[in-house]
C-alpha positions in Angstrom: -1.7 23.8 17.7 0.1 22.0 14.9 -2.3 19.9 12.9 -1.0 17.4 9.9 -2.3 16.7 6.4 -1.8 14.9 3.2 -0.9 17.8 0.6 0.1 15.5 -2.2 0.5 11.8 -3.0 2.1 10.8 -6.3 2.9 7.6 -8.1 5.3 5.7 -10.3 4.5 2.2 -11.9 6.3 0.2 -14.1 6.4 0.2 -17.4 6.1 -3.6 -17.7 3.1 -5.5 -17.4 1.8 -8.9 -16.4 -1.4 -9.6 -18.7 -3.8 -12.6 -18.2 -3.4 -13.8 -21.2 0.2 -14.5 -19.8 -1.2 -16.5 -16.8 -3.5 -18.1 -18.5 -0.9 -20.1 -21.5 0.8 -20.6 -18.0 -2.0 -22.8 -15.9 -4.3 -25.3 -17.5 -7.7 -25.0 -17.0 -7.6 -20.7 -16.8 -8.5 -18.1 -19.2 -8.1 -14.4 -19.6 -11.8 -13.7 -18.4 -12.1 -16.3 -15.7 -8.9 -14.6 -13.8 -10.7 -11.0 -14.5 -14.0 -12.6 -13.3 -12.3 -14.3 -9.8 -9.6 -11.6 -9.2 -11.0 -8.2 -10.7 -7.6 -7.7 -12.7 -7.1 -7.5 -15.8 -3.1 -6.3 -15.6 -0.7 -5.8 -13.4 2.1 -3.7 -13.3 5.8 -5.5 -13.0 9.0 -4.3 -11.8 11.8 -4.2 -15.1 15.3 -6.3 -14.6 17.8 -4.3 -12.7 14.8 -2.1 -11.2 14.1 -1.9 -7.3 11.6 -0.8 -4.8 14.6 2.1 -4.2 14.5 2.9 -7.9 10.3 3.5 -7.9 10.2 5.3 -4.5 12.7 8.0 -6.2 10.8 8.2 -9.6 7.7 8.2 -7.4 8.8 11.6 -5.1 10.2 12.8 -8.3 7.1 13.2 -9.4 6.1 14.7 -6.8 8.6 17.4 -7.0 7.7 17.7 -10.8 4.4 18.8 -9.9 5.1 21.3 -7.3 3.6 19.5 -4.2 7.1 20.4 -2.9 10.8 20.7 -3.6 13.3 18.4 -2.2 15.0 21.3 0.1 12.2 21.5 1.7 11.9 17.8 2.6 13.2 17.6 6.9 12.2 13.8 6.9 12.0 10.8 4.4 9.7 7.5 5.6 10.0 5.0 2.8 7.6 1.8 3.8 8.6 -1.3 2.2 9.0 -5.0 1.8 11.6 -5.3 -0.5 14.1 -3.2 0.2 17.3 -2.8 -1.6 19.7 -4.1 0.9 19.2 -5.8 4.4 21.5 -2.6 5.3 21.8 0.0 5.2 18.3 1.6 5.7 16.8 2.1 2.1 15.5 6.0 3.1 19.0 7.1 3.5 19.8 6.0 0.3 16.6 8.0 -1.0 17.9 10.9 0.9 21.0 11.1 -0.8 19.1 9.9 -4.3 16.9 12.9 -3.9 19.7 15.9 -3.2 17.2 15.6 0.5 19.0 17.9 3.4 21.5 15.9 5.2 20.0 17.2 8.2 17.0 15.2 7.6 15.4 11.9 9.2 15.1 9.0 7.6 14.5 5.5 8.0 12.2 2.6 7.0 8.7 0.8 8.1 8.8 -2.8 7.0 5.0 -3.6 6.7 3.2 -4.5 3.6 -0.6 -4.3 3.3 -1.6 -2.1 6.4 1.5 -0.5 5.9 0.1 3.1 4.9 -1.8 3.3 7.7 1.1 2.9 10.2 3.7 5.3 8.5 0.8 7.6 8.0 0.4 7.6 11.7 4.2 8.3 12.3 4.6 11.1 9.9 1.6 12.5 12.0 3.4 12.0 14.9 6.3 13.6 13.6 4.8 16.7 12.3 2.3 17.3 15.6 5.1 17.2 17.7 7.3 19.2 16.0 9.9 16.8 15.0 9.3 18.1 11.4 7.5 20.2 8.9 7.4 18.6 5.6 7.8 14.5 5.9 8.2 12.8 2.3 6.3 9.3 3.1 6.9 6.8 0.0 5.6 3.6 -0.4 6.9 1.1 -3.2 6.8 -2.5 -3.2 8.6 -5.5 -5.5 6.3 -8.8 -4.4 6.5 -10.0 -7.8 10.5 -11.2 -6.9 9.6 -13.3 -4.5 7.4 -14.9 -6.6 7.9 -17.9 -8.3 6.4 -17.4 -11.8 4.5 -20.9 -11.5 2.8 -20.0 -8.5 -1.1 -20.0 -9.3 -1.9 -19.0 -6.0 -0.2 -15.7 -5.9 1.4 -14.6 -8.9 -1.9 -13.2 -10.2 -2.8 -10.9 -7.2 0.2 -8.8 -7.4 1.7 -5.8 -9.1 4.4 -3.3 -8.3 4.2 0.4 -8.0 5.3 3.1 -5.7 3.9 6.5 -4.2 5.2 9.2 -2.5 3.1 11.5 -0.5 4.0 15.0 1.5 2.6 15.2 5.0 3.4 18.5 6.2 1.4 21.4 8.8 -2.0 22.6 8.3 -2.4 25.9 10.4 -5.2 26.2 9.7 -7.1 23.1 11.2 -9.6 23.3 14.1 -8.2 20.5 15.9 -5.7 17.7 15.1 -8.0 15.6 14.2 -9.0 17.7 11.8 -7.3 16.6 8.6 -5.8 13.6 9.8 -7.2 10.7 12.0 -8.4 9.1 14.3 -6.3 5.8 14.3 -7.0 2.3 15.2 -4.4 -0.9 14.9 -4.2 -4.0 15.6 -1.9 -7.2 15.5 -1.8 -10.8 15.5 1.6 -12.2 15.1 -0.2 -15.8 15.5 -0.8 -15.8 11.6 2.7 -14.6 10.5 3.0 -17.7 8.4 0.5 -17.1 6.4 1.9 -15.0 4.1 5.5 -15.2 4.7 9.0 -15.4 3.0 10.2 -18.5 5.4 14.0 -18.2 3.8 16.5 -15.8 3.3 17.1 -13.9 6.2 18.9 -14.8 9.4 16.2 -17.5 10.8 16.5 -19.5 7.8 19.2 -18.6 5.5 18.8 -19.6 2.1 20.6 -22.9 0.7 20.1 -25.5 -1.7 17.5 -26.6 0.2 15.7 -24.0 0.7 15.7 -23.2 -2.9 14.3 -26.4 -3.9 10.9 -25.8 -5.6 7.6 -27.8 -4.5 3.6 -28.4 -4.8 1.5 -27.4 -2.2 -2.4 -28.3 -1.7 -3.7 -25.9 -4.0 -1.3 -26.1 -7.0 1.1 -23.1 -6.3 5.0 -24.2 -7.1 7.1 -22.3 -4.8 10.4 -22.7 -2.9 11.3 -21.8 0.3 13.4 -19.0 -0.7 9.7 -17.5 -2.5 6.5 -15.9 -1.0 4.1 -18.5 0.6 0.3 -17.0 0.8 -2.0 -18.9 2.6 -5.3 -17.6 1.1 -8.2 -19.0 3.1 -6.4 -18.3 6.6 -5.9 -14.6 4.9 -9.3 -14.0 3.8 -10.7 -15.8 7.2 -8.5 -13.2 9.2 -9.7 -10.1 7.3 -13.5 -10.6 7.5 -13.0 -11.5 10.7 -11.4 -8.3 11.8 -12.5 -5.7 9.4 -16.2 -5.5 9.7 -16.1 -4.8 13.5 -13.0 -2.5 13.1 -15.3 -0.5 10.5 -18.6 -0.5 13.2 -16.5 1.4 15.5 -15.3 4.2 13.5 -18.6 4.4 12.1 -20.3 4.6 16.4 -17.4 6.8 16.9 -18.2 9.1 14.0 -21.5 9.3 14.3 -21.1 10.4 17.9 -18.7 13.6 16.8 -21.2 14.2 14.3 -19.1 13.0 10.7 -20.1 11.1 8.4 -18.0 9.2 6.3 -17.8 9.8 2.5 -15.7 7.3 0.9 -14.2 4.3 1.8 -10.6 3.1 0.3 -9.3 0.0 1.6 -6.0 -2.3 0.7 -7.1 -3.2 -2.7 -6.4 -7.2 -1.6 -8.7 -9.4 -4.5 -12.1 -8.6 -5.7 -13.9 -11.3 -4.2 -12.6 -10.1 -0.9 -13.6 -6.6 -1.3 -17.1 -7.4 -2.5 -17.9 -9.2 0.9 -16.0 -7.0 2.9 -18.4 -4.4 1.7 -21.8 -6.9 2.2 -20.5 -7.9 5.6 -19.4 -3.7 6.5 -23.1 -3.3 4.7 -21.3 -0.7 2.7 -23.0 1.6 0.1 -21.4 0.4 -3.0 -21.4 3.9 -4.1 -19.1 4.8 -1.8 -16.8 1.7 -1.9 -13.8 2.0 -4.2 -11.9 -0.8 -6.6 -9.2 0.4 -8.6 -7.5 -3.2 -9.3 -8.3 -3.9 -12.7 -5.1 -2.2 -14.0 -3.4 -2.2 -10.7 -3.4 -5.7 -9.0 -2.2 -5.8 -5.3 0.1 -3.6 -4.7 0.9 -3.9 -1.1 1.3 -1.2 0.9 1.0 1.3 -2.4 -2.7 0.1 -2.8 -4.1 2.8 -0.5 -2.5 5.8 -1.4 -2.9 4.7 -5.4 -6.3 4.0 -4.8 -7.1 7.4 -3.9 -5.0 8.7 -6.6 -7.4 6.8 -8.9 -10.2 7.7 -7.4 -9.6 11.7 -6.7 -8.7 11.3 -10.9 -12.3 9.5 -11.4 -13.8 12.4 -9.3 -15.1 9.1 -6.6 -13.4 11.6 -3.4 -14.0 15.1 -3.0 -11.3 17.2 -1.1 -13.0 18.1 2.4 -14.6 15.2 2.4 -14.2 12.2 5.3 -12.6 9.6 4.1 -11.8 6.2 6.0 -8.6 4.3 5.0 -8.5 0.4 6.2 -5.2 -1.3 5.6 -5.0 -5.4 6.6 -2.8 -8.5 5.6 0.7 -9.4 5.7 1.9 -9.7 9.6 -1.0 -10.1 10.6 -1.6 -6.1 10.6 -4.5 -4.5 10.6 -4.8 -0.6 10.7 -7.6 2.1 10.1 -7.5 6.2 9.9 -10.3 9.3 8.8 -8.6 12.0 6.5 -9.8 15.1 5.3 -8.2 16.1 2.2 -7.4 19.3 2.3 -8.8 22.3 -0.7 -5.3 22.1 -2.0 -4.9 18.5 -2.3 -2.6 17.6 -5.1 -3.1 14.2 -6.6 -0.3 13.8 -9.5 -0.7 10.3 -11.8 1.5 8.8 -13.5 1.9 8.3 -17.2 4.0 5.2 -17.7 4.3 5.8 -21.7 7.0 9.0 -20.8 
């Protein structure tokens, strides 16, 4: 029996950062402490000129290899899950392959979803290993939000930041079951609210023009073209609290029946506000509820795996312990998984002053 686990995750984040201060000289009526107060952040990090999600992905695994989670020879598979990839074509991973001195007889290919999007490409590289497709898959996030953004946008500029992670699944022989170390899974997804956080122009249903790139109000004061991201956030918030909290009851019947219990809780690190009554309506003990966003922001579909970066460094997780991972937003996508982390769990953070 081949079981798969998480023996690393590491992370890169730009040097660069967005401070509220910044926001607030930019919209009237705001101040440093009322964003921190409403949003939970204080800073968020923000991709330099010229960098790319590519770029971070790279520095992210390099990392990884820097700390001896794994060297890149040993690397049979590269999933890189983003957003904002480098080029329409060709597939970003195979440009990582190559970036990374990677095998060339190595898979590789991409996973366009944002917030659940950990969940799902942890699910594959699961697949991958369990079946014997591979033996050590190199999973990297990395996200770029903040250049679809328009930079008088009130609505969504503050929520995001930038970062990428790169994590190794790989074999664990010595799990009782496949289950073990990682899963079970749960997904789910409503294409119904796709336009409610979306991108509507620049791809082949709405190629971008002078029209599209003309810059406009909407309802609740965000300044955006067509060509930039569009978040809807009441239909976003409605969707998650409407989904999570019963998603959460049934891993926790489910658990319960198989005898875990469940340690910690990491979600998608979405907005404070949405966290806090996620947790009231999941009646979640706050003490085992994480929130790294402060320094962070949004992050997409690096939130997860930074998140338990953060909170492995803070000494909130425990190796061995069950931990459940919820992932929801941009699709809409909604995903959930238990992981054990295994004794020699390698968490590897990332100092952005080197």
């Amino acid at each position: 029996m081949i079981a798969a686990q998480i023996s690393g995750i590491s992370m890169y984040l730009p040097k660069n950062r967005l401070e509220n201060k910044e926001l607030a000289d930019i919209f009237s009526g705001w101040t440093p402490e009322k964003i921190t107060l409403k949003l939970g952040i204080s800073s968020r990090p923000i991709v330099s000129e010229g960098e790319t999600a590519v770029d971070m992905g790279v520095a992210a695994a390099q990392n990884l290899f820097n700390a001896g989670v794994c060297k890149p020879e040993e690397i049979d598979f590269v999933v890189f899950c983003t957003q904002s990839p480098d080029y329409f074509l060709p597939t970003s991973a195979c440009i990582i392959q190559n970036r990374l001195g990677i095998p060339t007889a190595s898979g590789a290919f991409d996973i366009n979803l944002g917030c659940s999007g950990y969940i799902y490409s942890l699910a594959t590289c699961k697949g991958l290993v369990e079946s014997g497709l591979a033996k050590n898959v190199l999973l990297i996030t990395s996200e770029t939000y903040s250049r679809y953004i328009n930079k008088q946008d009130r609505t969504s500029r503050p929520l995001f930041g930038d970062g990428a992670t790169a994590s190794l699944i790989n074999a664990d022989p010595d799990a009782a079951d496949r289950d073990a170390r990682i899963g079970s899974f749960e997904f789910g997804t409503d294409g119904n609210g796709a336009d409610l956080l979306i991108v509507p122009a620049g791809a082949q249903r709405l190629p971008s023009s002078e029209e599209t790139a003309k810059v406009a109000a909407d309802s609740f004061g965000g300044l955006r073209s067509k060509n930039e991201l569009y978040m809807h956030g009441p239909g976003i918030f409605t969707f998650s609290i409407d989904r999570i909290p019963p998603l959460i009851e049934r891993f926790r019947k489910n658990a319960q029946e198989t005898g875990k219990e469940i340690d910690a809780y990491i979600f998608h690190q979405a907005n404070r506000y949405m966290l806090n009554r996620l947790r009231e309506l999941c009646e979640i003990d706050p003490s085992k509820y994480y929130n790294n966003m402060m320094e962070r922001g949004n992050t997409v579909s690096s939130s997860i795996p930074i998140a338990l970066i953060d909170a492995m460094q803070e000494n909130f997780i425990q190796r061995e312990k069950c931990l459940m991972l919820v992932g929801f937003g941009v699709g809409l996508s909604w995903g959930a998984c238990l992981v054990h982390l295994p004794e020699h769990f390698k968490a590897v953070p990332f100092d952005t002053k080197n």
